[in-house]
C-alpha positions in Angstrom: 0.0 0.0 0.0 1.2 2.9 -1.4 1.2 6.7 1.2 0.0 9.9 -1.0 3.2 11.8 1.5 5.7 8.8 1.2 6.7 6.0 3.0 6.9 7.4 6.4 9.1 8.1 9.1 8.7 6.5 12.2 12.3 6.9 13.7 12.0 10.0 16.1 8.5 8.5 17.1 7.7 7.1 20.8 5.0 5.1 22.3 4.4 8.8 24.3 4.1 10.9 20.8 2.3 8.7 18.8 -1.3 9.0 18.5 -2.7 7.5 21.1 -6.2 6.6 19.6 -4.5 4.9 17.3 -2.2 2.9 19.8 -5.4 2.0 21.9 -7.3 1.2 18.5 -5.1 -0.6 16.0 -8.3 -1.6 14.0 -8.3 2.5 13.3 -4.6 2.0 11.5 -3.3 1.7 8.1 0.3 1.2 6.8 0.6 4.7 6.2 -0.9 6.1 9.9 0.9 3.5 12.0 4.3 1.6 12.3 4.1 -2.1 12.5 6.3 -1.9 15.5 7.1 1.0 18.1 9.6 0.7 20.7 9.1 -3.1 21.0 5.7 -2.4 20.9 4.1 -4.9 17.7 1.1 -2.7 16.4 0.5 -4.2 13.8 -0.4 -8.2 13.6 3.2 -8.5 13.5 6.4 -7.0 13.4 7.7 -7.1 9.2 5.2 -7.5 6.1 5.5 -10.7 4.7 8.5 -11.0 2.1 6.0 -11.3 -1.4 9.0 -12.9 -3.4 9.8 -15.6 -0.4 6.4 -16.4 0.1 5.5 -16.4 -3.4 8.7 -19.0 -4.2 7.1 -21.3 -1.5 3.7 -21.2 -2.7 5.2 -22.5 -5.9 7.2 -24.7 -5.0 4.3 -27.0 -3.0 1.9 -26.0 -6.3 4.6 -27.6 -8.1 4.9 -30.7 -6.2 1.0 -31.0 -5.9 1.0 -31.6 -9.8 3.0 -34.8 -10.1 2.2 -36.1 -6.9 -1.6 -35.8 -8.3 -0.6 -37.3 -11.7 1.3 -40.2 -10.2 -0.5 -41.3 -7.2 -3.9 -41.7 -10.0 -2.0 -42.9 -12.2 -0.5 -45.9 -10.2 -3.2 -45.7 -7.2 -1.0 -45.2 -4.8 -3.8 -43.8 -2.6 -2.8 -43.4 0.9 0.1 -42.0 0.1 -1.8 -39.4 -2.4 -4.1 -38.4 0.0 -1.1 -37.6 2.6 0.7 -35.7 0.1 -1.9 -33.9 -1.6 -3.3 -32.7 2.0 -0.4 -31.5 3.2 0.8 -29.7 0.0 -2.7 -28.0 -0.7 -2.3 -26.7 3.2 1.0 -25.3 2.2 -0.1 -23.7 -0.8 -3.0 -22.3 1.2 -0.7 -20.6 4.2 1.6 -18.9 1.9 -0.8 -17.4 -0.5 -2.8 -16.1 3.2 0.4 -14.8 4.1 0.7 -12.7 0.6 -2.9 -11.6 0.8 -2.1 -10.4 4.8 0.3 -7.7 3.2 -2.6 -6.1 2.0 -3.5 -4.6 5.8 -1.5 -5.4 8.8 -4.0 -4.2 11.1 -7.8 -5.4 10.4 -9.1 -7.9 12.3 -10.8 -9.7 9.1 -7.1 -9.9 8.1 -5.9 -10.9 10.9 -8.1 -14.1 10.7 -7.2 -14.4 7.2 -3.7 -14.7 8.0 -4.0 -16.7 11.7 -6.1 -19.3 9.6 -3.9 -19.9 7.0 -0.5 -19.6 9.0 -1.5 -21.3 12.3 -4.0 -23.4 10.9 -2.8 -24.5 7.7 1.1 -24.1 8.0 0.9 -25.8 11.3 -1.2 -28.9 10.6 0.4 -29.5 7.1 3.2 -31.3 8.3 0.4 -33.7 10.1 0.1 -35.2 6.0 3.4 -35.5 5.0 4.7 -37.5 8.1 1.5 -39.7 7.7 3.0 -40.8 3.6 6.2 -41.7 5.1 4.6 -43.6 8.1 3.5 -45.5 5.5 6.5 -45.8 3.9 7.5 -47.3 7.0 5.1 -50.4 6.5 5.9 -51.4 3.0 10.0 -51.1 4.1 9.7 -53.6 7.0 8.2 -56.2 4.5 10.7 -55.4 1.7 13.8 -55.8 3.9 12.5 -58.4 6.8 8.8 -58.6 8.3 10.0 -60.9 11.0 12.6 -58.9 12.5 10.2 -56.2 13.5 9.1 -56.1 16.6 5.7 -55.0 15.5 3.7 -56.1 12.4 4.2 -54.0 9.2 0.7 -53.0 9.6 0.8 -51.7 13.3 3.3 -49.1 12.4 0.8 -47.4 9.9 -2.1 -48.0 12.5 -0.1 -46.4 16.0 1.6 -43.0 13.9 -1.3 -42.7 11.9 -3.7 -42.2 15.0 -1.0 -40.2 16.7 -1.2 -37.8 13.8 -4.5 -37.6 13.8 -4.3 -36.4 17.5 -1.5 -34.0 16.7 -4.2 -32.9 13.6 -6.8 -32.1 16.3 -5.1 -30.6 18.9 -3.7 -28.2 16.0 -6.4 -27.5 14.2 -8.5 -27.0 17.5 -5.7 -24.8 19.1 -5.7 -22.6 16.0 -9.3 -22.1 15.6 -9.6 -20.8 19.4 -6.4 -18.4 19.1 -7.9 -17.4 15.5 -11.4 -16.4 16.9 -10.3 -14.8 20.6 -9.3 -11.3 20.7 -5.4 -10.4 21.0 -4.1 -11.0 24.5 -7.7 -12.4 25.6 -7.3 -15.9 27.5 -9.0 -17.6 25.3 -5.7 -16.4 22.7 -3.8 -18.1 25.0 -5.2 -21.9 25.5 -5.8 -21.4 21.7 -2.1 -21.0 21.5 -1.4 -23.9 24.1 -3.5 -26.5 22.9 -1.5 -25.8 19.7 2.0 -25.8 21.3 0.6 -29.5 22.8 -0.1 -30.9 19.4 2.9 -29.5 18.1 4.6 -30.9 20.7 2.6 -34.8 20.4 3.7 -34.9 17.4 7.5 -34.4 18.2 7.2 -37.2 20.4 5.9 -38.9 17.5 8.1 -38.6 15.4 11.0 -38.8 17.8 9.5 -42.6 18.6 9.0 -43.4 14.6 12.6 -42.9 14.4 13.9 -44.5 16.9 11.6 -47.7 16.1 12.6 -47.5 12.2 16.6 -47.2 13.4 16.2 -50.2 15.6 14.3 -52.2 13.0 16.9 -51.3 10.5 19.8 -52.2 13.1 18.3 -55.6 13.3 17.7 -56.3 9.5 21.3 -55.3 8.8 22.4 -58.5 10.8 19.2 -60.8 8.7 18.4 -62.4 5.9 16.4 -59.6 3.5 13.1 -61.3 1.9 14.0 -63.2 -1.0 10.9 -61.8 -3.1 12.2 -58.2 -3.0 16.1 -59.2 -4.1 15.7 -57.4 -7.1 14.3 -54.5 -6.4 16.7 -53.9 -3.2 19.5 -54.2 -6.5 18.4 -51.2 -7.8 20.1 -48.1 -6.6 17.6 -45.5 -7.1 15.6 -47.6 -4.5 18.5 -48.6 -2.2 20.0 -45.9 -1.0 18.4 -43.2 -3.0 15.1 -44.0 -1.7 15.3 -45.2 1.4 17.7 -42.0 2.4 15.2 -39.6 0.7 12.7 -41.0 3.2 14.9 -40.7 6.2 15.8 -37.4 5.2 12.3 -36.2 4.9 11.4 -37.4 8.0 14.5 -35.7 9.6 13.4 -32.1 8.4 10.1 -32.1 9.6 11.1 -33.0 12.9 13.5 -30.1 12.8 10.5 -28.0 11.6 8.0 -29.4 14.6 10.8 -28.3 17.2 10.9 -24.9 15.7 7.0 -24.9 15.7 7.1 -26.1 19.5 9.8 -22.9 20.4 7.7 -20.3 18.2 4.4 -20.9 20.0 5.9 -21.6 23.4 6.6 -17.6 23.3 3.7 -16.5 21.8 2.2 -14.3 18.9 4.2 -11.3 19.9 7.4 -13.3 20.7 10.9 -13.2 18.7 10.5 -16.0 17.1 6.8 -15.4 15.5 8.0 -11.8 14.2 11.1 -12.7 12.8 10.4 -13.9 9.3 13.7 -15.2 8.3 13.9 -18.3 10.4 10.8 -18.8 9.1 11.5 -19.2 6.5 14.7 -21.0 6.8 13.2 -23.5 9.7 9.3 -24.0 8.6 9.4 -22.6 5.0 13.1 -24.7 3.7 12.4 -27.5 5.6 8.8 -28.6 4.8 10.0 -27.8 1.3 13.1 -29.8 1.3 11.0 -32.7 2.6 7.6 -32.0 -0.5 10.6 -32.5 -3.1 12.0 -35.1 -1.7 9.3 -37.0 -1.1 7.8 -35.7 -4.5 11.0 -36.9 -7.0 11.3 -40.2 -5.0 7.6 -40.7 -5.6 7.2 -44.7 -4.7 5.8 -45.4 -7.9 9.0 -44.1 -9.4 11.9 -45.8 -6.9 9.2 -48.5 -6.0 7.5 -48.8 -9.0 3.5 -49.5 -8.5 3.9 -53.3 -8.7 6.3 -53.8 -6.0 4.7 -51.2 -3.6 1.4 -52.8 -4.0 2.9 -55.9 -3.1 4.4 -54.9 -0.2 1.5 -53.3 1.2 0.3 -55.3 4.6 -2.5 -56.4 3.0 -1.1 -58.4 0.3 1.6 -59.5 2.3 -0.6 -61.6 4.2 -2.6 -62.6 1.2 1.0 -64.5 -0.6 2.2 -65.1 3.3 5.1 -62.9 4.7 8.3 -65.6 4.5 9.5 -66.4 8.1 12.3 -66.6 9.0 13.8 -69.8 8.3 12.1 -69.6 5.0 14.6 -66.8 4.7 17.5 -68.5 6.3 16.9 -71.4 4.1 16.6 -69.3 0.9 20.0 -67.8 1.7 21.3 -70.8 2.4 20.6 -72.3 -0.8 21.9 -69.3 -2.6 25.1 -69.5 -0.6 25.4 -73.1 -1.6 24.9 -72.6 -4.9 27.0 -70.3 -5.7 29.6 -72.0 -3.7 29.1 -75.1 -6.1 30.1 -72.6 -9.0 32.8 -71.1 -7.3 34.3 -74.7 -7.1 33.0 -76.0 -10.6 33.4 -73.0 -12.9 36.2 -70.7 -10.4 33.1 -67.8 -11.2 33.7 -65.1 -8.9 31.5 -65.0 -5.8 27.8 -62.8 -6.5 25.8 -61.9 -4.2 
């Protein structure tokens, strides 16, 4: 917004000088009658205008992962995993385009709704979708690598992290609406705000336990015989590491991003942390980015391929039977032995 006398100059201002119908009122303020921020004072809804370029690059960035992610999970019917990535990305889409939109007015109340919606709402709960694709990512590794040496069924990881983000979804959603709808400062702001800090905070745990189970299972496969049915697809390295790591990795930033979530809240709308829009973007913007693409270009149907992640979906596991684990040891086995018998027939070297 645009001043018919200029940007103006707040600089030899004080809270004692300034307009103090305006200071009482911020409803009565525009960009061009009030400073967002007067000695530590946050007039405004915040403390900076939203950057238009940064927040325009994010919005297209998610807008651009939405597109494949909808052509390939139709294509291939890779539905849970669509449905998980398509609700987090069109969230993310949402909250940036609100936060473009809030530059408009800074001080309204209808704007401030239009931005707490989008940014505490939808920006906050997003993340809830993405961790819930690679929770079920989760399900189809165990039976790839080895179903029996997981201490829970491939199934029950999907089932456990899937209801504890849909508590984390709640108590977000829930936390937002009541801080969106009370009036600034009121205490209804606050348990808005808290509720929000506690599913933030659930889902930290959350994710904090996924990773410690999916390390431990993956410390206990190492050792293992691997399912025989999967051999060949374990061959292939845009599967193994590429995807396996790209899953790890995604899983890694949004924790990173739910901690910063957890310290933003904790100090409130008018703390440091909400008002300063570079670690923003850095720790919520970067992040859940990083983890859209990464999830987006190792798309399963792509470094799975359809056939082989349907087949190692919990469901038709137990339709061809899961292979125990002397079925394993025994398939080994006879691969060892054979290619011993070459080794000492033909001198071939050894193949694994």
């Amino acid at each position: 917004m645009s001043c018919a006398t200029g940007t103006p100059d707040w600089s030899g201002v004080t809270l004692e000088t300034f307009n103090q119908t305006l200071l009482n009122n911020p409803r009565l303020c525009t960009t061009c009658t009030c400073p967002l921020e007067l000695e530590g004072h946050i007039i405004g809804i915040m403390s900076y205008f939203p950057s238009l370029a940064g927040n325009a690059l994010l919005a297209a960035i998610f807008g651009l992962c939405l597109l494949p992610q909808l052509y390939l999970g139709i294509r291939h019917r890779t539905w849970g995993y669509l449905i998980a990535m398509t609700g987090g990305l069109v969230l993310e889409v949402v909250g940036y385009i609100g936060r473009i939109m809030l530059r408009d007015n800074m001080f309204t109340d209808t704007y401030f709704i239009m931005q707490v919606l989008p940014s505490l709402v939808c920006l906050t709960i997003a993340p809830a979708f993405l961790t819930a694709a690679v929770y079920l990512t989760l399900s189809r590794l165990v039976v790839i690598y080895a179903p029996d040496r997981s201490r829970l069924r491939p199934q029950v990881y999907t089932y456990i992290f899937i209801t504890c983000d849909l508590v984390a979804l709640i108590l977000q959603a829930a936390g937002g609406a009541m801080a969106s709808m009370a009036d600034p400062g009121a205490p209804t702001q606050q348990a808005g705000i808290d509720t929000m800090i506690a599913g933030v905070a659930w889902q930290v745990v959350s994710l904090g336990l996924f990773g410690l189970l999916s390390l431990e299972f993956w410390l206990r496969a190492r050792a293992a015989p691997l399912n025989p049915a999967f051999a060949e697809l374990r061959a292939r390295r845009l599967f193994q590491p590429a995807f396996v790591v790209a899953v790890a990795s995604a899983g890694v930033v949004i924790f990173v991003r739910c901690v910063f979530r957890c310290a933003e809240l904790s100090a409130g709308f008018d703390g440091p942390l909400a008002n300063d829009e570079v670690t923003l973007m850095v720790l919520e913007g970067a992040m859940i980015a990083l983890a859209c693409i990464l999830l987006t270009v190792f798309h399963p149907s792509i470094a799975v391929g359809p056939d082989a992640w349907s087949a190692a979906s919990a469901k038709e596991a137990r339709k061809r039977g899961s292979p125990s684990i002397s079925d394993v040891e025994n398939s080994g086995q006879e691969l060892a032995s054979q290619t011993w018998t070459s080794l000492d027939g033909g001198g071939r070297g050894f193949r694994r």
